[in-house]
C-alpha positions as CSV (number, residue, x, y, z in Angstrom):
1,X,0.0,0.0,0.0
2,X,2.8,2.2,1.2
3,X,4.3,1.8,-2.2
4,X,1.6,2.9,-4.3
5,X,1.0,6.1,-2.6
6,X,5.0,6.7,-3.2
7,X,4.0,6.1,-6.9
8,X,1.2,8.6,-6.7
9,X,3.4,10.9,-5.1
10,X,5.8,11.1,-7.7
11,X,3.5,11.3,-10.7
12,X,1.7,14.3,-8.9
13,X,5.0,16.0,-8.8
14,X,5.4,16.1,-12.4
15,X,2.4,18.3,-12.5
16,X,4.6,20.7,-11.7
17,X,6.1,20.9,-15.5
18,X,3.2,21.8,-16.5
19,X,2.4,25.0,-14.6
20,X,3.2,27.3,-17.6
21,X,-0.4,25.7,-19.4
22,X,-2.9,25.4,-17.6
23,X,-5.1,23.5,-20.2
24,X,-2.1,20.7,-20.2
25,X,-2.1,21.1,-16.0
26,X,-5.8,19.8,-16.3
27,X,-5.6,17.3,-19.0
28,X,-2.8,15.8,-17.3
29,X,-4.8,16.2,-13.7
30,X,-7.5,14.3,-15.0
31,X,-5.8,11.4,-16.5
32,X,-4.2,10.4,-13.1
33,X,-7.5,11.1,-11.5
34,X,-8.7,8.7,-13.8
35,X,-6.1,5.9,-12.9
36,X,-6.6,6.4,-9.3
37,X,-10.3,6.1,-10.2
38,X,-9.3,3.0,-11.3
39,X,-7.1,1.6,-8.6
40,X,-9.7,2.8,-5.7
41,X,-12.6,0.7,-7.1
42,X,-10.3,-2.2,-7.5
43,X,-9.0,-2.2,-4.0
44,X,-11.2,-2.2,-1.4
45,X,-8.2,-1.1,1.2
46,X,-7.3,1.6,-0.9
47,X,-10.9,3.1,-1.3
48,X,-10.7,3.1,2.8
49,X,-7.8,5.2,2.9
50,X,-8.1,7.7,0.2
51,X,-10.6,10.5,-0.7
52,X,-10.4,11.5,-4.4
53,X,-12.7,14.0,-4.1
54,X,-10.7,15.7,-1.6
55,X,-7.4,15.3,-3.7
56,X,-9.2,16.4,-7.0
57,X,-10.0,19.7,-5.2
58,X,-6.8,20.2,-3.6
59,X,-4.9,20.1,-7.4
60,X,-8.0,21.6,-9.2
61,X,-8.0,24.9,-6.8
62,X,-4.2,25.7,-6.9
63,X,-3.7,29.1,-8.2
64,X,-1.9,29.5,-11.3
65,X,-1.4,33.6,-11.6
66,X,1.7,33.2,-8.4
67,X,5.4,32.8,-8.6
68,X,6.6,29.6,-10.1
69,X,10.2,29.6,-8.9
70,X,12.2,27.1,-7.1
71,X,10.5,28.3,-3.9
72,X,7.1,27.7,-5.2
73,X,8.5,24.0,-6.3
74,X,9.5,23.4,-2.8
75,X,6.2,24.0,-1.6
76,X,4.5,22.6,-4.1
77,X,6.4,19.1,-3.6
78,X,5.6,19.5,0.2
79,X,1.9,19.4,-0.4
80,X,1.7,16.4,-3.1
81,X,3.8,14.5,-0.2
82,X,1.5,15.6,2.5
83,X,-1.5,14.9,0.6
84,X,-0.3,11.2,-0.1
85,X,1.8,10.6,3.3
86,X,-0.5,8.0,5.5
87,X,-1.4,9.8,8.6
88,X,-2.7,8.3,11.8
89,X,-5.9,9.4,14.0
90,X,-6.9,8.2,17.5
91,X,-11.0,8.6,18.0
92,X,-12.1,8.7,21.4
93,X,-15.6,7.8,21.8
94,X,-17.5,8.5,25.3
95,X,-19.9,6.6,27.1
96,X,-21.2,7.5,31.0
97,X,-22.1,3.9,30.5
98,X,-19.7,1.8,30.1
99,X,-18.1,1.1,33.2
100,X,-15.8,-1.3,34.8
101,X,-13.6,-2.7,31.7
102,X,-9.7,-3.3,32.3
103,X,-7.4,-0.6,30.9
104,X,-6.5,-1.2,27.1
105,X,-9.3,-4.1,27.1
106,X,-10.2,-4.5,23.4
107,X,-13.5,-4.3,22.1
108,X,-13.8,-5.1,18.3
109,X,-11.2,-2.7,16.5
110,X,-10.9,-0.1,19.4
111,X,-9.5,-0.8,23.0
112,X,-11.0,0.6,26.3
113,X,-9.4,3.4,28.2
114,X,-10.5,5.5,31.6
115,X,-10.3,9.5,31.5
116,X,-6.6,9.5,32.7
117,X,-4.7,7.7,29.9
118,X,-6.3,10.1,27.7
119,X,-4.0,12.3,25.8
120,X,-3.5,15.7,27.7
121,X,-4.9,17.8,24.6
122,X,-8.2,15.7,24.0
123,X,-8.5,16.4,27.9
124,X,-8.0,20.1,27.6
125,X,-10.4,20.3,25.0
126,X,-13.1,18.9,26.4
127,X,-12.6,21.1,29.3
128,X,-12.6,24.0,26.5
129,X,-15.9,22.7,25.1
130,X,-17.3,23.0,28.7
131,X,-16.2,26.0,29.1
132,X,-14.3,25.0,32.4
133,X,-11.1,26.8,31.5
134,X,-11.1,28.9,34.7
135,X,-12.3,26.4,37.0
136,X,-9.8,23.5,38.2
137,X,-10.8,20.1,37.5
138,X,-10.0,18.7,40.8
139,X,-12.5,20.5,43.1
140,X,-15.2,19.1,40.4
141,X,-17.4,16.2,41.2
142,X,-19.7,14.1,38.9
143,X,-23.2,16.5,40.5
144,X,-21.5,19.5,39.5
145,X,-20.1,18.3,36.3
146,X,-23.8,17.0,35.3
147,X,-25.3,20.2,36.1
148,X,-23.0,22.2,33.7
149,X,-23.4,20.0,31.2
150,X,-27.4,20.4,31.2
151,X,-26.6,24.6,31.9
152,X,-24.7,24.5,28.7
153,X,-27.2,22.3,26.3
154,X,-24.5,20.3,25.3
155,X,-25.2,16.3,25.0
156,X,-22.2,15.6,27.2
157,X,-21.6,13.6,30.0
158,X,-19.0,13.6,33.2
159,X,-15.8,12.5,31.4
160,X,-14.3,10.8,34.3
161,X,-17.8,8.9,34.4
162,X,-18.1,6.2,32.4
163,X,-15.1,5.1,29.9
164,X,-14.0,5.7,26.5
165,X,-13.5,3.5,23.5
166,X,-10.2,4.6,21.3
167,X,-10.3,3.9,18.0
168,X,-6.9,4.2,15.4
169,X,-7.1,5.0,11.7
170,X,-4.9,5.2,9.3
171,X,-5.6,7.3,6.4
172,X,-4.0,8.7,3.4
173,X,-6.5,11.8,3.2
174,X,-8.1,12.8,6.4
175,X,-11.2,13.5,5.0
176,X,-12.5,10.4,4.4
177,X,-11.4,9.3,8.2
178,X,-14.8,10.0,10.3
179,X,-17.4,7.9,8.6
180,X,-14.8,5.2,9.4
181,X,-14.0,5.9,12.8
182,X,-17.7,6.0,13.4
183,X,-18.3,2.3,11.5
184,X,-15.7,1.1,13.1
185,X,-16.6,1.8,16.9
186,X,-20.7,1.0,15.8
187,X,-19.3,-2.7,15.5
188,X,-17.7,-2.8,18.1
189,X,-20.4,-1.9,20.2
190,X,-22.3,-4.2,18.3
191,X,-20.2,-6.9,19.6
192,X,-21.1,-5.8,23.8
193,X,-24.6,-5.5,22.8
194,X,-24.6,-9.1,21.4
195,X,-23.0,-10.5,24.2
196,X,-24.2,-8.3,27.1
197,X,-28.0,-7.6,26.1
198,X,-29.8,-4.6,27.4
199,X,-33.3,-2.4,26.6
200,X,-31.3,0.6,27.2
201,X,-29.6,2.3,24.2
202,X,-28.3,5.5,23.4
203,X,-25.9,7.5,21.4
204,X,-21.9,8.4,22.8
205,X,-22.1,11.3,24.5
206,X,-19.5,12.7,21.9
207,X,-16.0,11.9,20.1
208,X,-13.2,13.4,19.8
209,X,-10.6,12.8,16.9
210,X,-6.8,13.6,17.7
211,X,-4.0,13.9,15.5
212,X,-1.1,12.8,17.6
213,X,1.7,14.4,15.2
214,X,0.3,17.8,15.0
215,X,-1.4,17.2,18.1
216,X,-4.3,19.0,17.0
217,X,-8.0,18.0,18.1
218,X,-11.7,17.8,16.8
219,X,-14.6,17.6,18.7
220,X,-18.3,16.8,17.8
221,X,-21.5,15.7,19.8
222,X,-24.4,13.8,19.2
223,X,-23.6,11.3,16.8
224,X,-26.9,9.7,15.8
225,X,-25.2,6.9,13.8
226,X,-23.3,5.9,16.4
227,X,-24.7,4.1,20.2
228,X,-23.6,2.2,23.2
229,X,-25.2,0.3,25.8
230,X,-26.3,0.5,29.1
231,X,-23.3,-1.7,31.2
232,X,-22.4,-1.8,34.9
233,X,-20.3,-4.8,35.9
234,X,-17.4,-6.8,35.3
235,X,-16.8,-8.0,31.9
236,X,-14.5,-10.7,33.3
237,X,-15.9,-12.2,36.5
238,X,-19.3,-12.4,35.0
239,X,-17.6,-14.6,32.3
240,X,-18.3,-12.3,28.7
241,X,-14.4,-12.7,28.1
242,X,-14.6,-15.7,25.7
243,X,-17.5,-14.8,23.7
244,X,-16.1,-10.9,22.9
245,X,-13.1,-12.2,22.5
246,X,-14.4,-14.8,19.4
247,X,-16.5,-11.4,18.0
248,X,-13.3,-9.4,18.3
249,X,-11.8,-11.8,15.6
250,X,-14.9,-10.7,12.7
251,X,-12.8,-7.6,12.3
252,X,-9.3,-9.2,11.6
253,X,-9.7,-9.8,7.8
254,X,-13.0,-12.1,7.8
255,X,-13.9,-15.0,6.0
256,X,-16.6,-14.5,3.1
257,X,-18.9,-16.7,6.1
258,X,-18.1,-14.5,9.0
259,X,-19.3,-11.3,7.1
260,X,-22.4,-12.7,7.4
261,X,-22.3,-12.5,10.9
262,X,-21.7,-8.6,10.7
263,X,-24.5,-8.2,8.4
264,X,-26.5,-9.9,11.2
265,X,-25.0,-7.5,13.5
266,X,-26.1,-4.6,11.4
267,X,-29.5,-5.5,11.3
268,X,-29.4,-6.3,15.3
269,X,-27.8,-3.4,15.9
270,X,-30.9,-0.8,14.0
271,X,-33.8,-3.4,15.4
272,X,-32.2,-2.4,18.5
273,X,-31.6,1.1,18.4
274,X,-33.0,2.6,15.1
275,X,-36.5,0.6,14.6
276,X,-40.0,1.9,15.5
277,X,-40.8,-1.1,18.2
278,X,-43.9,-2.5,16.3
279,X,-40.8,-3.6,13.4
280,X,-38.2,-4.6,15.2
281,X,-39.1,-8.4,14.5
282,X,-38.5,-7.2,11.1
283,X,-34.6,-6.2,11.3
284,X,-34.2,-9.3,13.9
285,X,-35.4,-12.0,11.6
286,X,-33.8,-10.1,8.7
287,X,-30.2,-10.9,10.4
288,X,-31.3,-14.7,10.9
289,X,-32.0,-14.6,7.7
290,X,-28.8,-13.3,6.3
291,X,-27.0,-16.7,8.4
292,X,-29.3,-19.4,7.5
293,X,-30.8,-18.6,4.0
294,X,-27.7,-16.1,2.7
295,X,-28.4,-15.0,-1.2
296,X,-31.6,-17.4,-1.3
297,X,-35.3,-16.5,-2.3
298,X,-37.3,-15.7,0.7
299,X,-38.4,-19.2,2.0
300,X,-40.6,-18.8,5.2
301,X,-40.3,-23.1,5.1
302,X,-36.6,-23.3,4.6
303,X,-36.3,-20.5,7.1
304,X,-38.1,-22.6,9.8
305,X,-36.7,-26.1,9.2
306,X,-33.1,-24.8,9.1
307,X,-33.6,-22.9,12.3
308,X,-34.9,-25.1,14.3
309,X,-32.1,-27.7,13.2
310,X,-29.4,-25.0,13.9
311,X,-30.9,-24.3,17.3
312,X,-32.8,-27.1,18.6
313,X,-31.1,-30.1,20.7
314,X,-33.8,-32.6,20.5
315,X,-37.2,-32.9,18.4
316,X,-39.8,-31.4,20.8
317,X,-37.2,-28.1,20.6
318,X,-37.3,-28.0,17.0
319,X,-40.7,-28.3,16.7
320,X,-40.9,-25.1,19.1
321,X,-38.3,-23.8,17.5
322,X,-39.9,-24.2,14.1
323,X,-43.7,-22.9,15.0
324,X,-41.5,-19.4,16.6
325,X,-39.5,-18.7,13.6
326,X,-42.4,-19.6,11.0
327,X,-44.1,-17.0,13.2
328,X,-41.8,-14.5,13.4
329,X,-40.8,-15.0,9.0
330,X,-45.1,-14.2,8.3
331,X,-44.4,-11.0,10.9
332,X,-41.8,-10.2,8.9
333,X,-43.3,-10.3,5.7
334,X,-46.2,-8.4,6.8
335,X,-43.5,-5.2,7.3
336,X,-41.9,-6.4,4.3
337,X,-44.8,-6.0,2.3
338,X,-46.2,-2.6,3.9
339,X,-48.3,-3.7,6.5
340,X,-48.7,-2.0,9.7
341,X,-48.2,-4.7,12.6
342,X,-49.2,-4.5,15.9
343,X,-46.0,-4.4,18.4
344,X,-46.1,-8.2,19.8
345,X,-43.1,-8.1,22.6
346,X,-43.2,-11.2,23.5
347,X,-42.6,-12.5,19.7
348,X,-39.7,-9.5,19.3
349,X,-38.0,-10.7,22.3
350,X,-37.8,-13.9,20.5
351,X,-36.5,-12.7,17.8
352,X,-34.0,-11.1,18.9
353,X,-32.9,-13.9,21.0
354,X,-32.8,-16.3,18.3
355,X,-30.6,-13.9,16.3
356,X,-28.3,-14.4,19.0
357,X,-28.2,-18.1,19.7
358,X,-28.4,-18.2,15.5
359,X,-24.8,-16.0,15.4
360,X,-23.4,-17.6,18.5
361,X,-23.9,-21.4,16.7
362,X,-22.4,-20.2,13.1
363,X,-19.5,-19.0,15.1
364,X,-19.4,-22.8,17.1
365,X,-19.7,-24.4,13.7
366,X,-16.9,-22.6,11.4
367,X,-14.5,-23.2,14.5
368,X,-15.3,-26.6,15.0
369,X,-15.8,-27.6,11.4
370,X,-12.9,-25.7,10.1
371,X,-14.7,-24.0,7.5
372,X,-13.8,-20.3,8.1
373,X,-11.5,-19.7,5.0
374,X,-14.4,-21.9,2.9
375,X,-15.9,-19.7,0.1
376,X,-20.2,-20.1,0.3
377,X,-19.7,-21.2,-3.3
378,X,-17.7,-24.2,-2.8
379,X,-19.8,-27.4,-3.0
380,X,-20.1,-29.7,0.4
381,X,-18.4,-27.2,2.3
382,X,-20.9,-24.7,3.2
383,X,-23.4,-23.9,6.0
384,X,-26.3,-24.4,3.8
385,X,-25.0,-28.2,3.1
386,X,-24.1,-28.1,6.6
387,X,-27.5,-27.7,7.6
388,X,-28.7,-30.5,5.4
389,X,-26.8,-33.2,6.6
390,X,-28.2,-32.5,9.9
391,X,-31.7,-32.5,9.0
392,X,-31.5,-35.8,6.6
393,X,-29.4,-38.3,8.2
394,X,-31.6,-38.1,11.3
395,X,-34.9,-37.8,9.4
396,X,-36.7,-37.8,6.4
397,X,-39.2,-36.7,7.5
398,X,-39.9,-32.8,7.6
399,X,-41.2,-31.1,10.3
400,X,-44.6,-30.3,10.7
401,X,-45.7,-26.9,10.4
């Protein structure tokens, strides 16, 4: 990667022999816009890392009527390197909520830290933002820090309540960093809410992006895209360790199965948080969908039988097993389809929790089947067939409806 932005770099530069015509300047601009058109929409890494829009503008607006002497050459060599040199950001995302993780613990792509391993500036800025520069932290309590933050109608929290979740990016053009940052941290929270379920949801009280080099600092509030949950306890004693820590591995380079399991995640994640309640069910079953049926034509029957066979230990749980889900599949078709449902809860909370136990038993069987670097597509080797050969060998007969 590193070496293809050194290659950008030094084509850029030879923009610089054309500064005497502009019309060339252009023509010469938009061929290696072009190419790097080309190269981002072949590689998905690459189209994480750089914003062409942001480096189109940045050659398109230079002005042409200045100097052109060596000076000029110097600086304009400094910017193409800037532009293309990878530069790294820390996003610190707050929570009053989350409480009682270890120091450095990781969660999905970010790690865990308390208020006083922050970096100084992100600390002084959030003191800036609430407009505590003349009053010293240390004779401040969580009361009085609450009832500033209401005073100044800021969505903002105690920052030494609570924890923070610190997410690193690296990123060619820092543009394009945010909308990263904030994917990045909504799965990992999607991975706590998986294992640790709770009814109460709500957005990070704010973030804060730092650029450790130039140590300067950005902060935002109210980020509606992005959530955490309500959590009070300890992660390890209460024994979460080994089921976050098999989530954490869906964001080191997944297999073509595992992404299923953070499509499911997604649609957990906005039947949680997002959804009006009456269609939740829809967004739950959605994601047990996306694990059992994949690419497949909507099948309420297929939907059921595999289910129950996925979750159920013995026939009288299957055939539970099967009547919920075939349940749940006509609910959400109704939504599908435009009807307006009446909110069942009792049927939601099933839903969701078969989402869980369906995600939790994928993960069982690619670790225990080996199957995790196997592509859907090859034959005998995926869950589908996997599914099957549970069903058959033990009966041929199908379940009832």
């Amino acid at each position: 990667m590193e070496k293809k932005f050194k290659a950008y770099e030094t084509k850029f530069k030879q923009l610089f022999e054309f500064f005497d015509d502009r019309n060339k300047y252009m023509e010469n601009l938009i061929k290696l816009m072009d190419e790097l058109h080309h190269d981002i929409a072949k590689d998905k890494k690459l189209r994480l890392k750089i914003d062409e829009t942001f480096i189109r503008a940045v050659f398109e607006l230079i002005k042409f009527d200045i100097n052109k002497g060596e000076e000029f050459k110097k600086q304009f060599y400094t910017m193409v390197e800037n532009v293309f040199s990878i530069k790294q950001y820390l996003y610190y995302f707050h929570s009053s909520k989350l409480n009682n993780f270890p120091e450095g613990y990781k969660l999905g792509y970010g790690i865990i830290k308390n208020w006083d391993s922050l970096p100084e500036e992100v600390k002084n800025e959030c003191y800036r933002v609430m407009e505590l520069n003349q009053s010293p932290y240390s004779v401040m309590n969580d009361e009085m820090w609450e009832k500033i933050a209401t005073e100044s109608k800021l969505i903002f929290n105690a920052p030494k309540k609570g924890q923070w979740l610190e997410i690193k990016i690296e990123d060619v053009s820092g543009p394009s960093t945010q909308e990263e940052a904030y994917r990045q941290a909504e799965l990992s929270m999607d991975i706590l809410r998986l294992v640790i379920f709770s009814g109460t949801v709500e957005p990070f009280s704010y973030t804060v992006c730092y650029d450790p080099k130039s140590h300067n600092v950005r902060i935002g509030g109210d980020i509606s895209f992005t959530s955490a949950v309500d959590y009070f306890g300890d992660v390890q004693k209460r024994g979460y360790d080994k089921d976050i820590n098999r989530l954490n591995k869906l964001v080191d380079n997944p297999s073509k199965i595992e992404k299923r399991v953070t499509q499911a995640l997604n649609f957990l994640r906005i039947g949680d948080y997002i959804s009006e309640k009456q269609n939740k069910i829809f967004y739950y079953a959605a994601g047990i969908e996306k694990i059992i049926l994949g690419n497949e034509p909507e099948l309420s029957y297929k939907f059921s039988l595999r289910g129950s066979f996925l979750l159920g230990a013995d026939s009288i749980k299957r055939r539970i097993i099967f009547n919920d889900l075939n349940n749940i599949y006509h609910k959400r078709s109704e939504v599908a389809h435009g009807s307006i449902i009446k909110y069942d809860l009792r049927l939601t909370a099933k839903a969701r929790n078969y989402l869980k136990n369906t995600i939790f038993e994928l993960l069982k069987i690619i670790d225990e089947n080996n199957i995790i670097d196997i592509e859907e597509s090859n034959k005998g080797n995926t869950l589908v067939n996997y599914i099957e050969q549970k069903i058959f060998p033990e009966s041929n007969q199908k379940v009832d409806q």
